[in-house]
Each structure stands twice: as structure tokens, then as C-alpha cells.
C-alpha positions in Angstrom: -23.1 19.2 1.6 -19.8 17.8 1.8 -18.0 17.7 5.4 -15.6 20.3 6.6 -12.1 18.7 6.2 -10.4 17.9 9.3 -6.9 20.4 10.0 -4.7 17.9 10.4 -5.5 15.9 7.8 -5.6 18.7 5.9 -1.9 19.9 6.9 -0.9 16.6 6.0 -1.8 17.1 2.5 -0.3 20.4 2.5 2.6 19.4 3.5 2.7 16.8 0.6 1.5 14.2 2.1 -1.3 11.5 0.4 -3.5 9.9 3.0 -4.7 6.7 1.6 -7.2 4.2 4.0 -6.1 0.9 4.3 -9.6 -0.6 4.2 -12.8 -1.4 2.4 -16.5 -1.9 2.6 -19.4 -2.6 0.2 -21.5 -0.8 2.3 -19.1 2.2 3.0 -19.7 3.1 -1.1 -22.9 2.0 -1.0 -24.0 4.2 2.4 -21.7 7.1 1.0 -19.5 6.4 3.9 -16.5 6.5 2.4 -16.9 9.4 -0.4 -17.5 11.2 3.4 -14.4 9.9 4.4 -12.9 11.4 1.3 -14.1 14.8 2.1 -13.6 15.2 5.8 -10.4 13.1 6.4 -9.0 14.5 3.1 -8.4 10.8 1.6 -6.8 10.4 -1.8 -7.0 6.8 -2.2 -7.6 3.6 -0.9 -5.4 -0.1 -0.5 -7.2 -3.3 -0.2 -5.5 -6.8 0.2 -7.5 -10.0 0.6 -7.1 -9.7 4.5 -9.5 -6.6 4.2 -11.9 -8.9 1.6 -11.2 -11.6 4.4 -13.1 -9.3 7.2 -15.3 -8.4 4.7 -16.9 -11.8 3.9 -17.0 -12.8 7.3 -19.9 -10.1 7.5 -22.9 -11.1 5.8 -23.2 -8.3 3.6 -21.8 -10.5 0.0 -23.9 -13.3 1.0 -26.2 -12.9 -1.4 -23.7 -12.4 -4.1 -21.7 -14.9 -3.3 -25.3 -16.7 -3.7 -26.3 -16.2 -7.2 -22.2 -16.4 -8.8 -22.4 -20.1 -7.0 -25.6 -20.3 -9.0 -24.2 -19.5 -11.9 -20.9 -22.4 -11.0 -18.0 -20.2 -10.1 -15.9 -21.7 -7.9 -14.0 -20.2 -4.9 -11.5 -17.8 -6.8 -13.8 -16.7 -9.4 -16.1 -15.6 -7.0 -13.3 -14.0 -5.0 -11.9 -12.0 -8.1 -15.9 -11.1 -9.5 -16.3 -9.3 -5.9 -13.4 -7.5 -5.3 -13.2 -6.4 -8.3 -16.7 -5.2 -8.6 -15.8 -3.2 -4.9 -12.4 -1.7 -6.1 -14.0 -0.7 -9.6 -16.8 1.0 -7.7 -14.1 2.7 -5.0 -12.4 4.2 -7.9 -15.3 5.7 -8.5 -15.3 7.4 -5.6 -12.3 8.5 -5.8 -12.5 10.0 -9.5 -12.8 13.6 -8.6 -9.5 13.4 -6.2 -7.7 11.7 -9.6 -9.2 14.3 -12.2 -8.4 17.5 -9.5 -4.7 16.0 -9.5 -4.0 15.7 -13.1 -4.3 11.9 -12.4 -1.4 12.0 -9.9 -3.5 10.5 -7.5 -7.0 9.1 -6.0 -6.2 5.5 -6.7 -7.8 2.4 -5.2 -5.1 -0.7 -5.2 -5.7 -4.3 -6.1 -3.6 -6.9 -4.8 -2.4 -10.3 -7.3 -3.2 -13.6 -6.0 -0.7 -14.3 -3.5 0.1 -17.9 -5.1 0.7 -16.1 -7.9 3.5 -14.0 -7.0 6.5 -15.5 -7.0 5.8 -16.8 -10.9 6.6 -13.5 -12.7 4.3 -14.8 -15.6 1.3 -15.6 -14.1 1.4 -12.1 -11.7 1.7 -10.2 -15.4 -1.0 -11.8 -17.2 -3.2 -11.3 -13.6 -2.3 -7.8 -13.7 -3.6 -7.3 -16.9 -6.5 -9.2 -16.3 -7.2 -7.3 -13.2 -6.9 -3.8 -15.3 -9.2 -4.9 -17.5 -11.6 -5.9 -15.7 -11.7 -2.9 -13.1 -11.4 -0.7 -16.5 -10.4 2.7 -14.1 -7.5 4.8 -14.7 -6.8 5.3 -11.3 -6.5 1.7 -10.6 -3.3 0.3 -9.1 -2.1 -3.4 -9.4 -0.6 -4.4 -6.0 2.5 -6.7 -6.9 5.0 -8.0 -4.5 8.6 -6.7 -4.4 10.1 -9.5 -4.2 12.9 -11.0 -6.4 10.4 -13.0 -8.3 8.3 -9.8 -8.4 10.8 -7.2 -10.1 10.7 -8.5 -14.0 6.8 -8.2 -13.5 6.8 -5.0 -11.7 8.9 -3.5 -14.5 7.0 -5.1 -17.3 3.7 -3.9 -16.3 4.8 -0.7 -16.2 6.4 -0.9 -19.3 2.7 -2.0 -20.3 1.6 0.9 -19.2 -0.5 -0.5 -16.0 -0.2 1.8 -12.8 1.8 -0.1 -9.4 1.6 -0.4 -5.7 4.7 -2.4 -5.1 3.9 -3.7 -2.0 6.2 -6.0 1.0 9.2 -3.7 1.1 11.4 -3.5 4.2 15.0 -2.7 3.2 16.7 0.0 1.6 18.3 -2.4 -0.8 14.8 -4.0 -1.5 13.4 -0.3 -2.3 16.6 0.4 -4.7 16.1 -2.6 -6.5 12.2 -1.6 -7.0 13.0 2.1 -7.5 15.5 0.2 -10.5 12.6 -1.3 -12.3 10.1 1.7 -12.1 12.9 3.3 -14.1 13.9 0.9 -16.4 9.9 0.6 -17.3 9.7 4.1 -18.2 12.9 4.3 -19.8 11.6 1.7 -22.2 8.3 3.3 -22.8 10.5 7.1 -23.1 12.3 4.9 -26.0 9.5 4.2 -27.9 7.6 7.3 -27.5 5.1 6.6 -25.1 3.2 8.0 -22.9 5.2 8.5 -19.6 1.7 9.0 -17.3 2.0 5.8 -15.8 1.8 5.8 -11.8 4.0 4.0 -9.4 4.0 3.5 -5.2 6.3 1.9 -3.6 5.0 0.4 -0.1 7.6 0.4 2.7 6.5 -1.2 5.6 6.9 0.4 9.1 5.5 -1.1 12.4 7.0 -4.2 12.3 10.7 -3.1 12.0 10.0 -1.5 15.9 8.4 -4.7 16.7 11.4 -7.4 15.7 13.8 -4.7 16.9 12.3 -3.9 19.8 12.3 -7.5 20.8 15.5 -7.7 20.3 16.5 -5.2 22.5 14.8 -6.6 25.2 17.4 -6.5 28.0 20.1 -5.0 26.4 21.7 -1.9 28.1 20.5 0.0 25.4 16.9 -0.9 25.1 15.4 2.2 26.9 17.0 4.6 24.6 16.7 3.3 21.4 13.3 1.0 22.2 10.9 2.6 19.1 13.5 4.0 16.7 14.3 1.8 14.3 11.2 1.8 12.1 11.3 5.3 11.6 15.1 5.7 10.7 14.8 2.3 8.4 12.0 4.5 6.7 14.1 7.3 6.7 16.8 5.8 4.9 14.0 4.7 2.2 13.6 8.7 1.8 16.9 9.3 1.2 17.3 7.4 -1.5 14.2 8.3 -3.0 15.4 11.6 -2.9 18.5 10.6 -4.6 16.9 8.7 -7.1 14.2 12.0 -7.5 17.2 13.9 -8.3 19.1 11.7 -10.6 19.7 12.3 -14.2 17.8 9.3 -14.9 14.7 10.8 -13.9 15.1 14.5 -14.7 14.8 13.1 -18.4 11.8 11.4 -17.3 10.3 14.1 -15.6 11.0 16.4 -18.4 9.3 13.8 -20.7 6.1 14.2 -18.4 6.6 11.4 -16.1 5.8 11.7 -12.2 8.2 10.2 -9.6 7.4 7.1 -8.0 6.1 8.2 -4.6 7.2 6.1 -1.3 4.0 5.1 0.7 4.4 4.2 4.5 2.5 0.9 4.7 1.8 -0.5 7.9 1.3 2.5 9.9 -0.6 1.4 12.4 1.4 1.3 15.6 1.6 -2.2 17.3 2.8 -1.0 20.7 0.1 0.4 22.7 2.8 2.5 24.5 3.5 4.1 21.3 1.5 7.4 20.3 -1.4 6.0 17.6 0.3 8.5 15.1 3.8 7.8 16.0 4.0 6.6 12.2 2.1 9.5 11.0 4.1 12.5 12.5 7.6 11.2 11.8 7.6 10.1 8.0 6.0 13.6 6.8 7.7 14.6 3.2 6.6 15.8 -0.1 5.7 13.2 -2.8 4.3 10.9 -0.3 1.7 8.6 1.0 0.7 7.1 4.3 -1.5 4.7 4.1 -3.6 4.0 7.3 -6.0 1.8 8.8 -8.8 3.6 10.1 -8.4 3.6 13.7 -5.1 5.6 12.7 -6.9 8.0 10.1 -9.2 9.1 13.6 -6.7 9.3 16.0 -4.2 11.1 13.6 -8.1 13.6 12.9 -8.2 13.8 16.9 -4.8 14.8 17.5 -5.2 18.3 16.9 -1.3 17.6 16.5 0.5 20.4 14.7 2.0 18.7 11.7 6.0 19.5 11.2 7.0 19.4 8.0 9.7 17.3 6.2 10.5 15.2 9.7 11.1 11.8 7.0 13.9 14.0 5.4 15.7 13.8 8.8 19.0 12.1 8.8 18.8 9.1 10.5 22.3 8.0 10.2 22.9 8.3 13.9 20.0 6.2 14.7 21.2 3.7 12.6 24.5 3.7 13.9 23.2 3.2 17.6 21.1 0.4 16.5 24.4 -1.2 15.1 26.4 -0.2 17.7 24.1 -1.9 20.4 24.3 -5.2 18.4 21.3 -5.2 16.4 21.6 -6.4 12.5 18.9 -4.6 10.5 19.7 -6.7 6.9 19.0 -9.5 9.6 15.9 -8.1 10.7 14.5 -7.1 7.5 15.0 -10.4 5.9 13.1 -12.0 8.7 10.1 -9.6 8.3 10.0 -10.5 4.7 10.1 -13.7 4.7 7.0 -13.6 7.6 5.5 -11.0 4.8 5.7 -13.5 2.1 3.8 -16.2 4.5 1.3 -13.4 5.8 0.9 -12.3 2.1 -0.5 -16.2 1.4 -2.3 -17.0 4.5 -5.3 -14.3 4.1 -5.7 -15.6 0.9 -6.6 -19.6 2.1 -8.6 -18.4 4.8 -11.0 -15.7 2.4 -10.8 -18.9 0.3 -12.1 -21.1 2.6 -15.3 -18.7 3.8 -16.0 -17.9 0.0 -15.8 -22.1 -0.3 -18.0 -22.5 2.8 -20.5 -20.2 1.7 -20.7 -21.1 -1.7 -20.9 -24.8 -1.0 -23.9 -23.9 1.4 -25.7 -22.3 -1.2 -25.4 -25.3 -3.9 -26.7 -27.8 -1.5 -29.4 -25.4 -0.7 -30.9 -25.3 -4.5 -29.7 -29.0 -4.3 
């Protein structure tokens, strides 16, 4: 018998909002943990990154895996790639009946390229592909980067008809540029006649605006008032111009073509100030077409809450916000570019260190049969 779905969570989705969990396990598919999840906390997909494989080989639940592909001489990567791989195609799973109940408009599990990868356009493409054809699930998504280097690949594996999580977005002008490729991919396809059912996120990241900001404003005569408001209007400027975008010409021939729009997801909603309400992220970026993906300790609190959830509150106008911020000297192109280029090093860094535990444990199991 499947759990009652919580209210809130349940409002969320209502109100058009996807709630995707920003974690994986092994054993959470394996236990039936997270088709639970599904059900109670009304989940309709699931992000992964190699810092979430990172925690997950630290346990020893892939030991034994990571065993017998060292038996068989994979190195490092390959193992890497065979597991994650293996867990994402099994998550899909999972997730099936939420992507056949949506027309396959949603339930997708997301895959991330291999950071070192990324900024070579050609080598993130032929990953991509690899990666889809190895997971073999429709409602697979291929994180890419949307970075400079990662635009020609983000619209070329779109154009290849390949569903994408753009991922590592923190301005506005970023998020036009990738909103720019998503329709010049299915403009391209729409040329040619084909099939316009290919899926698209874009991942806006939240938290760490409010952190740099709010650093910032650390003693200026300001700070108390607009302390906490940056993410949040940053994000809210990302909705407008989805909106814009959603009501173009460009996409009403899309759209009447059958193609879906190319939903924003709140990435990073995970508050990083303890003084902040645990859904502070949650109740302020509510809108139709969207996602929020969370880690779990968000998902529960945001279950807990009991919080009435307000519609539409990321369609507010946060042009006064913005304007405060500006006013009281703070320079969000500078602090955007700052959190990307810390995103770029974060997105690598998780990478090494799974690397390096993958490495230790494989090399421990050659000497073994040594």
C-alpha cells in the first residue's frame, strides 16, 4: 500500500511545482526507500552529481562491486561510470510511472558529464551520448554545464534529441544565453520534422547568491533590511524571463509543434544560514512549469511545515529588491561571476575526491587477489 502523500508537498505540485530530491542511494531502490519517497513526498524526479556518488562510496555498500569490476581491470573512471550508471538506470525505474502519468513531461533522474570534460564541447557531446546509451531510459536527463564552453553542446544534444539538465546557472544573462540554445535545438529539429518531445531544465542556483551577498553586506547600513533577499529576487528575475521567453513567438511555434517549455529548476535550495527558515527557498520560488530540487533534509522540513503554500510568489517583481541591492553598493554581475567561477572549481573537485576512493578501493582489491 503506497503512503498517503504529504499536503504540502502535495500543494506544491498543485500549484505547478516539480519536487525533485537532490540525492541517491543503492540501497534507497533497492529497500524501496525511495519509490516511498515518490509516493508520500510526491517526488517527480531525482538529480545526482558525483558529490552524491562521492558520499555514496564512502559507505561500504559498492564495495563489493567495485570488487569484481577491479577484477575484471577497469580502472578508476570506468568503474565510476559502470556504477552510476547502473544506479541512475535503476532510479529511472522508479520513477517510470510519474514519467508515463505525465505524458513524459516529467519523472526524470539526471546524470552529470565528467567534470573534466566540460569545458571541451566535444568530448561533453560524445559523453552525453554515451551516457544515454548506456542508461537506455527515456526519462533520463544529461547534466551539462552552462557554461560558455557548454552552450554549442547543450544545444547540440538537444538537437540530438537527448533530454538536458543545464546545470551551474547564476545570472539572468547566463539563463538567456541557455534559454537561446534550448531553442535554437528545437528549432533545428522543428526544421527537419522531428519530433519536438525532447526535455529541457535549466538549473538556477539559489543559496549561495544570499551567502556572497550577505557577506557583503556585512556592516553596511543596509545589511538588516536587505540581509536574505538577494537569492530570491536573482531567481526571480530568472522567472521573468522565462516567462518572456514562454510567451515568445519563438516558442508558440514550438509549442504548437508539440514541444514542452524548458522548465527553470531551483538548484541549491538548501538554505545555508541557519537563521533562515529550512524552506525559505521553497516558499518563495513557487510558479507553474517549475522544479525545486531539494536535498532531503529540505524535502522533510518543507513535509513538516504544515506551511500553506501561496501560489505564484517566483512571479513577484523583484525589481525593487534589485534596486536596493544596487543602491546599497552591491554588484550582482560581480557576485554571480564569482559564484560561477567557485561552481566551476566545486563542479571538479567531487570528481578527484570520488576518484581517489574508487582508486583506493579498487587498488585494495587487486593486491588482495594479488
Amino acid at each position: 500500500m503506497s503512503p498517503t502523500p504529504n499536503p504540502t508537498l502535495q500543494a506544491l505540485s498543485s500549484d505547478g511545482v516539480a519536487v525533485w530530491l537532490d540525492a541517491l542511494r543503492r540501497s534507497w531502490i533497492a529497500d524501496g526507500t525511495l519509490a516511498a519517497w515518490r509516493d508520500e513526498y510526491v517526488l517527480h524526479g531525482v538529480t545526482t552529481n558525483p558529490a552524491i556518488f562521492g558520499d555514496a562510496f564512502k559507505t561500504d555498500e559498492y564495495d563489493e562491486q567495485i570488487e569484481s569490476l577491479a577484477q575484471d581491470g577497469l580502472d578508476a573512471r570506468s568503474i565510476y561510470q559502470a556504477i552510476a550508471t547502473q544506479d541512475v538506470r535503476d532510479a529511472c525505474d522508479v520513477f517510470r510511472p510519474v514519467f508515463d502519468a505525465t505524458g513524459g513531461a516529467d519523472g526524470f533522474v539526471s546524470l552529470e558529464v565528467d567534470p573534466d570534460l566540460a569545458r571541451d564541447a566535444d568530448k561533453t557531446i560524445a559523453q552525453a551520448i554515451e551516457y544515454h546509451g548506456r542508461v537506455d531510459r527515456p526519462n533520463l536527463m544529461i547534466k551539462i554545464p552552462g557554461t560558455p564552453e557548454g552552450l554549442p553542446a547543450i544545444e547540440e544534444v538537444l538537437y540530438r534529441g537527448i533530454n538536458v539538465n543545464v546545470t551551474l546557472l547564476f545570472s539572468v544573462e547566463a539563463y538567456a544565453a541557455v534559454l537561446e540554445a534550448w531553442l535554437k535545438a528545437l528549432e533545428r529539429r522543428h526544421a527537419e520534422g522531428l519530433d519536438l518531445g525532447v526535455d529541457s531544465v535549466a538549473s538556477f542556483f539559489v543559496s549561495r547568491v544570499d551567502l556572497e551577498v550577505d557577506k557583503r553586506l556585512a556592516g553596511n547600513p543596509q545589511e538588516e533590511a536587505l540581509r536574505g533577499t538577494a537569492a530570491v529576487a536573482n531567481a526571480r528575475a530568472a522567472y521573468a524571463k522565462y516567462l518572456e521567453i514562454r510567451q515568445g513567438e519563438r516558442f508558440a511555434k514550438l509549442s504548437a509543434a508539440g514541444a514542452r517549455p524548458q522548465r527553470p529548476l531551483w538548484a541549491s535550495t538548501g538554505v545555508k544560514d541557519p537563521s533562515y527558515s529550512p524552506t525559505k527557498y521553497v516558499d518563495t520560488l513557487v510558479a507553474a512549469e517549475s522544479v525545486n530540487t531539494m536535498p532531503l533534509a529540505t524535502i522533510q522540513a518543507t513535509a513538516a511545515s504544515g506551511a500553506e503554500i501561496v501560489a505564484g510568489t517566483a512571479a513577484i517583481d523583484p525589481t525593487g529588491d534589485l534596486a536596493a541591492l544596487a543602491e546599497a553598493g552591491i554588484d550582482l554581475s560581480d557576485v554571480t561571476d564569482v559564484l560561477l567561477g567557485e561552481g566551476i572549481a566545486k563542479f571538479e573537485v567531487p570528481m578527484n575526491e570520488l576518484l581517489e576512493t574508487v582508486e583506493s578501493k579498487r587498488a585494495a582489491a587487486v593486491a588482495a587477489k594479488a
